[in-house]
N, C-alpha and C positions, 0 to 999 in steps of 0.2 A: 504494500500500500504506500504512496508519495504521500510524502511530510506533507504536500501543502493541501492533501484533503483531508488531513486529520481535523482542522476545524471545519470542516462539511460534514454533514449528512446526508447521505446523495440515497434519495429514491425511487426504484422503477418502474412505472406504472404502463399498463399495456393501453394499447390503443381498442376503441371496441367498446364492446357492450357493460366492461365491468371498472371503464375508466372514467366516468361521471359519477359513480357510485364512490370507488375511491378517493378520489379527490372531496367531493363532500365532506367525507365520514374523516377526512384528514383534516382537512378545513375545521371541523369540530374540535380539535385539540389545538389550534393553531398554527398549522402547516400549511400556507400557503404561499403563492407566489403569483404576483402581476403577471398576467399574460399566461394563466397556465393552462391547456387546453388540448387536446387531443388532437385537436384541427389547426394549430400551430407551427408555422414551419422552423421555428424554433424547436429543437430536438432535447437541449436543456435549458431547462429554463431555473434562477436563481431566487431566492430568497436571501441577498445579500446580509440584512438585518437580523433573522435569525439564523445566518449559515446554513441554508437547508436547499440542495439542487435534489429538480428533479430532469427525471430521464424517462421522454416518453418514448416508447418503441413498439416493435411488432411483441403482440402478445407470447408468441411460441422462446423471444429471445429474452424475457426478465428469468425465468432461473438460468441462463446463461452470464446476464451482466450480474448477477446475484454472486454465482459460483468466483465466476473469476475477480471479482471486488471492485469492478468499475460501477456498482451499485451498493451498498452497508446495506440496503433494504430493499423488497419488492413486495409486491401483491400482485397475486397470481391462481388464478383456476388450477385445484388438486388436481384435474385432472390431467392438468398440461404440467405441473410439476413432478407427479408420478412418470410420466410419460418420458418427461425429459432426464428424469433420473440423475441430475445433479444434486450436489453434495452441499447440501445448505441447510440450515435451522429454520424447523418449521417453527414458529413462536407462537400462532392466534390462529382459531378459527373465525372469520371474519363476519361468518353468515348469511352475505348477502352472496350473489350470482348461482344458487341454488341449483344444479341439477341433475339429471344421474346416467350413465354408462349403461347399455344395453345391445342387445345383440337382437334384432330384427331380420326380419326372412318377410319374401312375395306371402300373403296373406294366402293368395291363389295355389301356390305350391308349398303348403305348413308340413314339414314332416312330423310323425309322429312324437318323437322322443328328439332331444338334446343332442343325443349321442348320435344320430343317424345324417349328422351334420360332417362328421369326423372325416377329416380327409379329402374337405372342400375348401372353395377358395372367399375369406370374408375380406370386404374391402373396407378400409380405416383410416383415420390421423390416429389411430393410439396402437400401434400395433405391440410396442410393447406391453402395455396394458392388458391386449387382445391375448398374447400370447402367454402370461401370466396365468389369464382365467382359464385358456383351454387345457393348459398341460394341468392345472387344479382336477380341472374333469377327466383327466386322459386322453386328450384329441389333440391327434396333431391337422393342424391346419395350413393351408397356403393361405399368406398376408400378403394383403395388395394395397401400399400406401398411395393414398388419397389425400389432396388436399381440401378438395372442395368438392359439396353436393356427391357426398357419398352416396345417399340413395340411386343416384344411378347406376352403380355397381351393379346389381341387380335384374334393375330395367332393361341394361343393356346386353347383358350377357355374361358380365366383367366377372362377376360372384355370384356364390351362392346365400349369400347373406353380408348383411354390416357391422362393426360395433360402432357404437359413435352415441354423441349426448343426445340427451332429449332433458325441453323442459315443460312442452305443454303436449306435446305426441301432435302435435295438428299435422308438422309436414309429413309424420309417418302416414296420417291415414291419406294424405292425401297421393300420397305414389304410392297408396294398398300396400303399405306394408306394417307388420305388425309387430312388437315384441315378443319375444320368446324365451329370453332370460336378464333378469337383473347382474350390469358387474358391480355397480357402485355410486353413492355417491359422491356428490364433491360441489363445492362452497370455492369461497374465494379467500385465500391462506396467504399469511404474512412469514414473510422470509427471509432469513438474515443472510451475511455473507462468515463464515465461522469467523476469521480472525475480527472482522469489525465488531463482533458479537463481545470480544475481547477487550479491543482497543478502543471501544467505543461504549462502553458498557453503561453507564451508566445514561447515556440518553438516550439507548434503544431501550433500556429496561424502563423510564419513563415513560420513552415513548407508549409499550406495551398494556402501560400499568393505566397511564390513560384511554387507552383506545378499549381497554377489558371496561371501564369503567364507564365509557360511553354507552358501550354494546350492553352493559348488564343494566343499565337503566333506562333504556330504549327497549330491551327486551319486557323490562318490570311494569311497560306502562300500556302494553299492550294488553 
C-alpha cells in the first residue's frame, strides 16, 4: 500500500442497480463526495475534507480493486464475490440488493429429477458457483460462460439449462422457463482489503460499527 493513501479511505462501488443504494446508505454515516454518481465520467471521485475516495467501476471488478488494495473497501453482490473468489474480509451483510441463485430449465422440456440433468450443458456468469453446486449433487456438467441474457442459452440450443439470479422470476416466465432448484442467496456485502483491515483499522471498524447501526434501526422501524 503507498504512504500517500494511508490518509485515504478509498471505496469501491459498482456501477448498476446496487450503486444508488450504496451511496445512500453511505451518505447516512457521512461518506460523501461532490459529484458522486455512477453516471460520472469521473472514475474517482474525492472527498478531500474527510479523506474518503471513491472508485466507481464495473461491478464484476470491486472484489478485484478490493483484493489487490487499490480499494480499503467495496460493496458488492455475494454473488459476484463468491464467484470471483478473491481473498478479502467479508465485514457486513448489507441487506439490500436481495436475491437468489437458481438453476432453471425450458418449462416445455422439465425433466423429471435433478439428477437426469447430469452430463448436460448449463449456460452462466457464475460458473464457478455452478460448478460448486453440481459436484455437491454428483453431476458433472459442461459450463458455458455467458455474459448476458442467459436465458437464451436455452432458447437457442446453447444448453440444456441456466444458473443465474432471479429477483422477481418475471423474465423466467416470460422465455417459459422455470426453476428447478435453489443455489443460494445473496444481498449486497461489504468488503475489506486484508492489510487495510490492518492499517487502517480503526476507521473501517467505525466505519462498520456505524453502518450495523444504521441497518439495525432501519430494520427496528419496520
Amino acid at each position: 500500500m503507498q504512504d500517500s493513501n494511508m490518509e485515504y479511505l478509498t471505496i469501491a462501488l459498482p456501477k448498476g442497480k446496487l450503486f444508488s443504494l450504496s451511496a445512500d446508505l453511505l451518505a447516512k454515516i457521512g461518506y460523501t463526495a461532490d459529484g458522486l454518481s455512477d453516471k460520472s465520467r469521473k472514475l474517482v471521485i474525492t472527498n478531500e475534507e474527510k479523506k474518503i475516495k471513491f472508485i466507481v467501476s464495473k461491478t464484476a471488478d470491486v472484489p478485484t480493486y478490493v483484493e489487490y488494495g487499490a480499494a480499503d473497501i467495496g460493496i458488492i453482490g455475494k454473488d459476484v464475490l463468491l464467484e470471483s473468489e478473491k481473498d478479502v474480509y467479508e465485514l457486513l451483510d448489507l441487506g439490500f440488493g436481495k436475491c437468489h441463485l437458481m438453476m432453471a430449465v425450458p418449462r416445455d422440456e422439465k425433466r423429471p429429477t435433478l439428477m437426469d440433468y447430469a452430463h448436460t450443458r448449463v449456460a452462466t456468469k457464475f460458473p464457478h458457483i455452478a460448478e460448486r453446486f453440481f459436484n455437491e449433487h454428483g453431476m458433472q456438467m459442461e459450463y458455458i460462460k455467458l455474459n448476458g441474457s442467459i436465458e437464451l442459452g436455452p432458447i437457442v440450443g446453447l444448453s440444456e439449462s441456466i444458473v443465474d439470479i432471479v429477483e422477481t422470476g418475471t423474465t423466467l416466465k416470460e422465455n417459459n422457463l422455470e426453476e428447478i432448484a435453489w443455489i443460494m442467496g445473496a444481498s449486497a456485502r461489504l468488503i475489506a482489503n486484508r492489510v487495510s483491515f490492518k492499517m487502517k483499522f480503526d476507521r473501517i471498524h467505525t466505519m462498520v460499527r456505524d453502518l450495523r447501526s444504521i441497518l439495525e434501526s432501519e430494520a427496528a422501524a419496520k
